[in-house]
N, C-alpha and C positions, 0 to 999 in steps of 0.2 A: 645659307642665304636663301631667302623667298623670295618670291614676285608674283604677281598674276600673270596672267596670259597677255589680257587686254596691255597692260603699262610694259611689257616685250615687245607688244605692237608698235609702241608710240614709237622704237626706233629700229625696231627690224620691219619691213615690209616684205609680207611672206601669206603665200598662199595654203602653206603646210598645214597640216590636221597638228593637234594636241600629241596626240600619238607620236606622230613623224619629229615633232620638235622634242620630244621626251626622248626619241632612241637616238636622237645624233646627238643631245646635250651629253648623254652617257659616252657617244662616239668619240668624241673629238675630248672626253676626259674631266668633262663637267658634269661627273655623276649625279643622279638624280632617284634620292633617298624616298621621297613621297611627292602623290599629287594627291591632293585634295578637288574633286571635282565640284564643292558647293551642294551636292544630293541632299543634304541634310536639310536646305531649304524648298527643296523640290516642290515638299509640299503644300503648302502655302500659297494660300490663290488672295486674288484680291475681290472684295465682298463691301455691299452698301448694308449699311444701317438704314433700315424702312421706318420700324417707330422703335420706339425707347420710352416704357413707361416703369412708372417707380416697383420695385418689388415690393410684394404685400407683407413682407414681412422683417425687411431691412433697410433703413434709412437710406448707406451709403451703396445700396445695390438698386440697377435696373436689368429690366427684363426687354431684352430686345428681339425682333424679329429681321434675320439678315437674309439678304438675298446674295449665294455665292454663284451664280452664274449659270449653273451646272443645269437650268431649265426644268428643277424641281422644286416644291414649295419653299418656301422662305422655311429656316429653321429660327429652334429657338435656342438665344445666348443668354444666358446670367453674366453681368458684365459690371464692375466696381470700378473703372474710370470714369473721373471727373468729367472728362469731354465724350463722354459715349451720347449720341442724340443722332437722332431722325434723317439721314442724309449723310453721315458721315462716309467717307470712305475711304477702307485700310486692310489690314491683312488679316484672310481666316486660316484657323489653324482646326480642321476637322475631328474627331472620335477618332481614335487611334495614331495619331500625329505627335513624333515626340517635341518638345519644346528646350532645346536646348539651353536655354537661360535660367530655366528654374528646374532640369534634369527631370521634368513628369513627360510618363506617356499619355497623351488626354485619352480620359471613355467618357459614353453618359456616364451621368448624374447628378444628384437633386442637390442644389444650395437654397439654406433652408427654406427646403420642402418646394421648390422648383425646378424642375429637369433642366437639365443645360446640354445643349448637344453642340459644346465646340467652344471656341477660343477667341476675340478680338485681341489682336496680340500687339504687346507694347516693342519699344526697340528693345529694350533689355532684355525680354524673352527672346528673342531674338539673337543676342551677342552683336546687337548693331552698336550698340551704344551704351551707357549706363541711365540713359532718361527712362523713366517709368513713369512721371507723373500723370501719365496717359494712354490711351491707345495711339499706334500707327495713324495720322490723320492726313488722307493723298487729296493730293487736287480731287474735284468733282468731275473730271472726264478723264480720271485711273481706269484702265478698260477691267471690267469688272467680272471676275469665271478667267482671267488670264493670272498666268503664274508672277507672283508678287518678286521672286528673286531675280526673273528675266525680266521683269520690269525696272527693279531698281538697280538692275545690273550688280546683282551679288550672286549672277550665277558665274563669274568669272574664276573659272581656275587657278589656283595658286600649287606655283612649284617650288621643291624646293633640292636645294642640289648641295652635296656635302662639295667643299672649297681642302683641297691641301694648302697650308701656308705658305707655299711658293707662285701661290698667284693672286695677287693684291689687286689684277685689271682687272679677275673679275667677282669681285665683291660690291659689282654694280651693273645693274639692268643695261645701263650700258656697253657696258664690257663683254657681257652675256652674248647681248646682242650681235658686235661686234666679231664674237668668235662664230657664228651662227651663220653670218654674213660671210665671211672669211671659208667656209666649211661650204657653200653654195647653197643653201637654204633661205637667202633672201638678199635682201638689199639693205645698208646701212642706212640708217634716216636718222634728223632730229639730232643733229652733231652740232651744228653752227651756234654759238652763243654773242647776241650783237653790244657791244659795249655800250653802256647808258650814259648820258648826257648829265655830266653831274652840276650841281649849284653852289658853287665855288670847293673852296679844299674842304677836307675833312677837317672840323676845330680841335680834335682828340689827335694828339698826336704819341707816335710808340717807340718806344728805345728800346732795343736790343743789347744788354747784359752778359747773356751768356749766349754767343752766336753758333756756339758747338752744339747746343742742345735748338737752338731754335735757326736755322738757315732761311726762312723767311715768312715776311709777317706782311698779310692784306685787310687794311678795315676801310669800311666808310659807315658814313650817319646817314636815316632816313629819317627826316622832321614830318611830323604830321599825320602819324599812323595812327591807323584805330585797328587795334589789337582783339578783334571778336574772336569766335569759333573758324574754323576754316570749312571751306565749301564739300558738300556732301564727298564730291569727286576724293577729293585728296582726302578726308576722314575715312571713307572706306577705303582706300589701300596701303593705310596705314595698318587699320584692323584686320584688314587680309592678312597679313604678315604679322602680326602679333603686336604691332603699337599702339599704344592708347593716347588717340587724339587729344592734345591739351587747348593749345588755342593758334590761331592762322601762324606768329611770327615762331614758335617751337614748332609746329608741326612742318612748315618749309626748311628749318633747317634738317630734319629727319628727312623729310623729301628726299632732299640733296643730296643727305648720306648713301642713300640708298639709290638712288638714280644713276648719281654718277659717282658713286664709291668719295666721294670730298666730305666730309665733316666740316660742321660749320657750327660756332656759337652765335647767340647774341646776347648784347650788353643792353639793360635798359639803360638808358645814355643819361638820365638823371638821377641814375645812381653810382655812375662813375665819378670820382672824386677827381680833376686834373686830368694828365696823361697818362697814356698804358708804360709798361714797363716789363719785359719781360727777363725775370731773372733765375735765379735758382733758390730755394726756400731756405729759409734761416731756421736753426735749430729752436726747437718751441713754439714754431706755430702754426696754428691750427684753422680750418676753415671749413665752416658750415657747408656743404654742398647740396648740390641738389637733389639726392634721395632722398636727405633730412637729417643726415649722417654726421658728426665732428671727425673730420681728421686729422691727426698730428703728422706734418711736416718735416720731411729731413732736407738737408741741401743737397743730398743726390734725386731730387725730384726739381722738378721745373715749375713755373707758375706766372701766372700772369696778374700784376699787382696794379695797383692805382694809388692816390697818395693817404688812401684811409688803410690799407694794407689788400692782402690776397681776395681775388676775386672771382676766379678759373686753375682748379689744376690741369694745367698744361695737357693737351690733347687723351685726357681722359673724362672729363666733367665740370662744368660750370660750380660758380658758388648760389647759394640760398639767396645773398646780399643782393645782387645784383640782378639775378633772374627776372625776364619779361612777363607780367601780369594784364589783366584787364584795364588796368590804369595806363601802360605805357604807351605813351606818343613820342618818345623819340629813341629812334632803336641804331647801336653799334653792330654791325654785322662783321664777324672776324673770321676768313681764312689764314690758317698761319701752317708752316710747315714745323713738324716735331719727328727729335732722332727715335725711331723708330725702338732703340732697345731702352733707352731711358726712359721711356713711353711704357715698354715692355714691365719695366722692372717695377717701376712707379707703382702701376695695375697690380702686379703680384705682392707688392709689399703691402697694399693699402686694401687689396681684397676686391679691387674694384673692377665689373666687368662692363663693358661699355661698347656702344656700336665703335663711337668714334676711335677709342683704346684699338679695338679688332683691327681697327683698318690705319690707323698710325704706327702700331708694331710690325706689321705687311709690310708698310711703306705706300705713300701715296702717290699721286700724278702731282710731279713739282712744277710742271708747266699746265696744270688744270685751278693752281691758287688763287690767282688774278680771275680766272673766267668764273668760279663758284662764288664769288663773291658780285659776281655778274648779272649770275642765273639765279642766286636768293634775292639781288636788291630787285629782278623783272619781276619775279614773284610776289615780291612784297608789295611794290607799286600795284599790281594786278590784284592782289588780295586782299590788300589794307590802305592801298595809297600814300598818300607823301612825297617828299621831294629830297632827292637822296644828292650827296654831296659829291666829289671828286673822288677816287679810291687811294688812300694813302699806304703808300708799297714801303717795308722796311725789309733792310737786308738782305734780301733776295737779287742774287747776281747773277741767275739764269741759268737753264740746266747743260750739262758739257753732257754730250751723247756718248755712250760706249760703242767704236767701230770693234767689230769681230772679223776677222781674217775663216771663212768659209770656205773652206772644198766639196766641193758639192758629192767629191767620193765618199764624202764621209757617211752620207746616205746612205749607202749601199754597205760598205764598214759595217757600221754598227746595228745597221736593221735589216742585212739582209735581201733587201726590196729597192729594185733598182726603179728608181721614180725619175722622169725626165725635166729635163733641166730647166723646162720652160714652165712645167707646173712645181717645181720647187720654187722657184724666184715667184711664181704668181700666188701663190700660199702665204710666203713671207711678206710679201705688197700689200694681201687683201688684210694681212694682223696688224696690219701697221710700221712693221720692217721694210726700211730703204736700201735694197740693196743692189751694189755696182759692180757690172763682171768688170773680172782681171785676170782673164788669163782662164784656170780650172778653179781657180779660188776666186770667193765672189765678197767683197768688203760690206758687209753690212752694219748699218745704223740700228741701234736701240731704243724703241720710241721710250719718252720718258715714262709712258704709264706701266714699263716691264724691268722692276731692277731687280727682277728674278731672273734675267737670261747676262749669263758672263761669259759664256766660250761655245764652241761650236758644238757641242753636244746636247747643249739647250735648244740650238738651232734645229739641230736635226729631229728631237722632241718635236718641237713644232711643226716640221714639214710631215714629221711622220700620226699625230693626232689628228691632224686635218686632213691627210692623204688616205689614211684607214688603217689601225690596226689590224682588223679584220683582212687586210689584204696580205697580210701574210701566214703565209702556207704552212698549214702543221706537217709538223718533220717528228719521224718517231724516234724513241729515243734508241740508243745504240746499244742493243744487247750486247750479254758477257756472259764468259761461263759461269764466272765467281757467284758467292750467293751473296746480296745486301746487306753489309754489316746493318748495326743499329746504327740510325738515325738523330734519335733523339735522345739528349741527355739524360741522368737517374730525375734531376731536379724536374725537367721539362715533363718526364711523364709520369712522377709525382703530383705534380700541381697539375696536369689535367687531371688527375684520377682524385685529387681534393678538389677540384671544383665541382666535376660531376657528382659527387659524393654530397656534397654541399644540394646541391643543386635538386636533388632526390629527395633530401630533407625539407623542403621549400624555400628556398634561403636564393636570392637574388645578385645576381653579383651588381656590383657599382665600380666604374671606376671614373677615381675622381680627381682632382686637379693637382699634380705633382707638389705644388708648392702651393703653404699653408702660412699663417703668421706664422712667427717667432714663439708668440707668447702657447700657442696652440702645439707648436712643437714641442716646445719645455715640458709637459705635462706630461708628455709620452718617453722621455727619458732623450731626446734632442728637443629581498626577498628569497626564500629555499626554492623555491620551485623555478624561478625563473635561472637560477643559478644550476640548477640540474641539467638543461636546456642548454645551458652554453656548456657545460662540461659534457655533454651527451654529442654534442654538434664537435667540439673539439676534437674527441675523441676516433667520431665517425672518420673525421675530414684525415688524422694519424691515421687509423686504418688502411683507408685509401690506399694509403701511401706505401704500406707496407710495415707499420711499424705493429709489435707484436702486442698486442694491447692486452694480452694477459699478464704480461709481465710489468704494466705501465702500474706506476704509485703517485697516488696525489696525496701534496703537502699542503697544507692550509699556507695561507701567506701567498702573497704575487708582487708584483711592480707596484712602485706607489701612486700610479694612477688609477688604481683601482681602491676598493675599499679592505680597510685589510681584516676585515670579522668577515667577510662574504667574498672570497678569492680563491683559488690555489694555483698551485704549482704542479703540470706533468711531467714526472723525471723516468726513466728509463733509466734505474740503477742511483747511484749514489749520487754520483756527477752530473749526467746527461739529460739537462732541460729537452722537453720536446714541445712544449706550449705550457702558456698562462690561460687561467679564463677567470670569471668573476666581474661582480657588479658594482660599476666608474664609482669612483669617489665623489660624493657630492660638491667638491672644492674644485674637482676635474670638471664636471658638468657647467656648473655657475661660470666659471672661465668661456666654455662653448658656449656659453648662453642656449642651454639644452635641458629640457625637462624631465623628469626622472622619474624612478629610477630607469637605469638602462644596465643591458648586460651586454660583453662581448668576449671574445676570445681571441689567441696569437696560437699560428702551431708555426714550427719552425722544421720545417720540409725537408732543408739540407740537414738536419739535426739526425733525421732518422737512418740508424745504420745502414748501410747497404747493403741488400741480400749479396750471400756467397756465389760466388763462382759456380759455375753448374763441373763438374769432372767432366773430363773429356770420356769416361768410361762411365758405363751404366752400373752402378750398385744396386744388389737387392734392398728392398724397402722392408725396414721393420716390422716383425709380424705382429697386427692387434694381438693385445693378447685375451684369451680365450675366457679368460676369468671378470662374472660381473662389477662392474667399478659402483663402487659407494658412495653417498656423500652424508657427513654426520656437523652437526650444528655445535658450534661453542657459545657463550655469552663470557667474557671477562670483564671482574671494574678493577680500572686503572685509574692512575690520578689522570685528572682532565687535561696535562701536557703533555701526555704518553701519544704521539703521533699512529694514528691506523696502522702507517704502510709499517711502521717497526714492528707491530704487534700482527701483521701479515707476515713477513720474513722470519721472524721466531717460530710462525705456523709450519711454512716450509721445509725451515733446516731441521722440524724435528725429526724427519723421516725422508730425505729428496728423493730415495726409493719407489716406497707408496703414497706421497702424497703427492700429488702431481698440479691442485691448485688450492690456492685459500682467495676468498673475496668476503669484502665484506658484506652486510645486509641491513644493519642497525647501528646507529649511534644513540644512544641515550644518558639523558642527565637528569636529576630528580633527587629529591629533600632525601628519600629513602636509599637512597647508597650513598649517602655523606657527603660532608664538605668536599669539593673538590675532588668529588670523584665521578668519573662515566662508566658507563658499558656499551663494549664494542661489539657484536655479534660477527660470528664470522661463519661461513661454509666451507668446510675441509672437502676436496675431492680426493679419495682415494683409491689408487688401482692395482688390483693385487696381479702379481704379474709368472709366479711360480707356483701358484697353490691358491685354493680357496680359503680364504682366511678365517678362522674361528672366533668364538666369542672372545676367548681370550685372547689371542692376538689382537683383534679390536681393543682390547680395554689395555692393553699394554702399551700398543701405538698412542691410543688416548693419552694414557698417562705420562710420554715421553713429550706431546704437544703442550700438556699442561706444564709439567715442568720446564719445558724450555721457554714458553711466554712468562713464566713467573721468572727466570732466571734474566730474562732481559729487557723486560718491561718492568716489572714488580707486579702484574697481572694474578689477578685467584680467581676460580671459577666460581662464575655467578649464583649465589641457590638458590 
């Protein structure tokens, strides 16, 4: 969740530093992940165009001379917007100033063959906006040597604070506010929403279908709108926060979202066919939506129809058809309340992620429907004008509060921290909680914007965020004589010893959305070098783990989502898979709609034996032995089916004595060793462990390796 500083103002009234409201939003449990303080525009002053004459040597280039304030000569700009001339005035971007729109750090130098020292900068260099057709161009009394981002007020801070899904009040600057207020850090402001004078009923009228999925539904009509761009103000804190301004009647409904946590559509109202209707989707059909997307429809999704068909999926996304353009003048504005998990499920099945989806699966303010429908049509008249109609209410039959039965001992219970009774009740007053003593227990109300609190340990959560965690006392832990068993499981500190492992490698972790299609499921079983690369990272990550990876054998062949000439298999013995690696099948990719080739791998962590028990009694350790160890080279051609790891275990059993490892080093295939034949090269280590071994002991060992690969491969030595 983001916001600026300045739109926290508009409803908390607070003397506080940036600072002060960063460490108590972390206080009271509205952690706060990043701030962005705006420094990026720091530098950037604002600067007069003096002259503007043609470059000598480029049609669409002039050479201007700017004066940036600083009470030293006029510099010279090389400048290719159409509106650069004599008087203009807009924002300089000095020699050494990066520009974040086009990622250059500016220095001099010459366009052709003219020095330039600096920048008239457009919005787009900027990240103000996507217009380029020109430079920044400010009123003529823009104070001129003062900072262009305190001037346009984009030196405003934006915060942003990571939300647990059990709190839906505050997925809105108000809400924020609110808890802020509540925490003693200022004064709540800017709550009151005044009902508007409609012009007769609304002519679109809504039927409710399936009442389980939709408990209530608010629209009215504004006639007479003119649908422009929206006001600098609301463009820039939309862009603060990462939305790209569309036009006044889309950009108010995002407003709304984000203001006071309400999602809100609208309908261009002449392209609604008849009445709304709000039902659950029929099998086979599908609707254009507004990213540009088709989506196929189940009946376990909701939808909001008209009498040409689907127009909105249901508190996730508007349709294509019906969307508000430059052309509309008569606009349907809809608050509707949606079941939170069918919401949920809808998004995950269909892929789709959405503000309004984020905040219908929370759960919304069901006594906030009516007044958001309030606060877009004041805005709309303020923004675009027209003349809006009565608000037409379906289904909604008003919210039934949850009373909680509260002992205020439970405070002390469960935290430790005896808080008094008169700042417990004024805690829960300031959040919005009414509550009535009775005795030691105190009956409290649940304001509708929290159906995250259901019993008194929620309550006590609350009294005790805003009273201070911090105010409770560290207590040390209670020694013992015993020593610490283990902790953590074989699995648990496996997977951190493959991550880090990983992680050394250059390898990034991601973790990413639990639930996938169907169809991307299915796939997963619910080039040489880059193939090296993932069997090398495989291998490392087993390590890790503890698996003995001289013993490990890879078999060509994987899962069929991979490609099966560019795959294998790591097994541990005959049976014991320990990971796949190998590079996706191109039939796997095209399904991802993902470009290729790609490589990856699977290691299977519980897969890996568990080291032995240590004795409870210390054994001597085997002595090296004294004698130098060897290693001698083989080449075998097998037929080209003869798997390595077989023609490795042959190596092995000829001697398990003195030979202590084989690996391979070469694979090769070629006209000159026949049809369907390869050569394997292998490296024998051998360790002689009673004696120095002689030439002929060597060429006897040789020849017991040779014969055992020929006995079980059909293998001859290479000449």
């Amino acid at each position: 969740m983001k916001f600026t500083l300045s739109w926290l103002k508009d409803h908390l009234e607070t003397d506080a530093s940036l600072a002060e409201i960063v460490e108590r939003l972390t206080a009271i449990g509205l952690e706060v992940e990043h701030v962005d303080d705006k420094a990026g525009l720091k530098p950037f002053v604002i600067a007069k165009v003096l002259t503007a004459v043609q470059h000598p040597d480029a049609d669409r280039l002039r050479v201007l001379t700017v004066d940036t304030g600083d009470g030293k000569p006029p510099v010279q700009v090389v400048c290719g917007a159409p509106n650069a001339r004599a008087g203009l005035v807009g924002a300089f971007a000095a020699p050494g100033t990066y520009i974040p729109g086009i990622d250059v750090t500016l220095s001099v130098g010459k366009i052709r063959g003219v020095e330039s020292h600096g920048m008239m900068c457009s919005e787009r260099e900027l990240q103000l906006s996507d217009e380029h057709t020109g430079i920044i161009d400010l009123p003529e009394d823009a104070p001129v040597g003062t900072s262009f981002a305190a001037y346009a007020h984009l030196d405003d801070p934006v915060i942003e604070i990571n939300l647990t899904p059990n709190r839906p009040d505050a997925t809105s600057v108000y809400g924020i506010a609110r808890d802020l207020a509540a925490s003693g850090l200022g004064r709540l402001t800017g709550g009151a929403i005044m009902p508007h004078a409609g012009d007769g009923m609304c002519p679109v009228k809504v039927k409710i279908e399936a009442p389980e999925l939709c408990p209530g539904f608010a629209l009215t009509l504004v006639k007479g709108v003119k649908n422009g761009p929206s006001p600098k103000w609301l463009q820039q804190r939309l862009i603060a926060i990462g939305l790209r301004p569309i036009s006044a009647l889309v950009d108010i409904t995002n407003y709304v979202t984000f203001d006071r946590g309400r999602p809100l559509h609208v309908f261009d109202a002449k392209k609604v066919t008849g009445n709304l209707v709000v039902r659950r989707a029929r099998d086979g059909e599908n609707v254009l939506a507004l990213d540009g997307r088709e989506y196929s429809l189940t009946p376990e999704m909701c939808v909001i129809a008209d009498d040409n068909g689907i127009e909105s999926i249901a508190g996730i996304m508007g349709g294509e058809h019906s969307g508000c353009d430059e052309n509309t003048t008569d606009v349907l504005i809809e608050s509707a309340l949606w079941d939170p998990i069918t919401t949920a499920r809808t998004g995950r099945t269909l892929g789709i992620i959405s503000d309004a989806r984020y905040r219908f699966e929370r759960g919304v303010d069901p006594e906030f429907m009516v007044p958001g429908v309030e606060l877009a049509t004041k805005l709309v008249l303020e923004l675009c004008g027209g003349t809006p109609t009565e608000i037409e209410v379906a289904g909604y039959a008003g919210h039934k509060p949850k009373i909680i039965s509260f002992p205020l001992s439970e405070v002390k219970r469960l935290t430790g921290i005896e808080v008094p009774r008169e700042e417990a009740l004024t805690i829960l007053t300031r959040l919005g909680f009414e509550p009535r003593s009775s005795g030691d227990a105190v009956e409290v109300k649940v304001p509708s914007w929290r159906p995250d609190v259901d019993g008194k340990a929620d309550l006590v959560e609350e009294v005790m965020r805003i009273h201070g965690v911090d105010n409770i006392a560290p207590q040390p832990l209670t020694s013992h004589d015993a020593v610490n068993g283990r902790i953590l499981t074989i699995l648990q500190v496996r997977t951190r010893a493959a991550k880090r492992a990983l992680a050394v490698r250059g390898m990034m972790e991601a973790v990413t959305w639990s639930f996938i299609p169907a169809k991307h499921a299915e796939l997963f079983g619910g080039g040489q070098n880059r193939l090296k690369l993932a069997k090398a990272d495989a291998i490392a990550a087993l390590e890790a783990c503890g698996a003995p990876v001289d013993r490990l054998q890879i078999e060509p062949g994987g899962p069929a989502w991979y490609h099966p000439g560019r795959s294998g298999t790591i097994k541990l013995g005959p049976k014991t898979v320990l990971g796949t690696f190998g590079e996706f099948h191109p039939k796997t990719l095209e399904v991802l709609d993902a470009s290729g080739p790609l490589c990856g791998f699977e290691v299977f962590v519980d897969a890996v034996p568990e080291p032995k028990a240590k004795p409870t009694r210390t054994k001597p350790k085997l002595e090296l032995s004294p004698f130098q160890a060897v290693k001698r080279d083989f080449a075998f051609v097998v037929d080209r089916t003869v798997e390595a790891g077989t023609l490795v275990r042959a190596a092995l059993a000829a001697d398990k004595k003195l030979v202590t490892g084989v690996s391979v080093f070469d694979v090769f295939e070629g006209a000159a060793l026949g049809a369907a034949k390869k050569s394997i090269a292998i490296e024998v280590s051998i360790q002689p462990v009673e004696k120095t071994l002689t030439d002929e002991d060597f060429e006897a060992l040789a020849k017991r390796i040779v014969e055992n690969v020929n006995k079980q491969t059909g293998g001859v030595l290479r000449a």
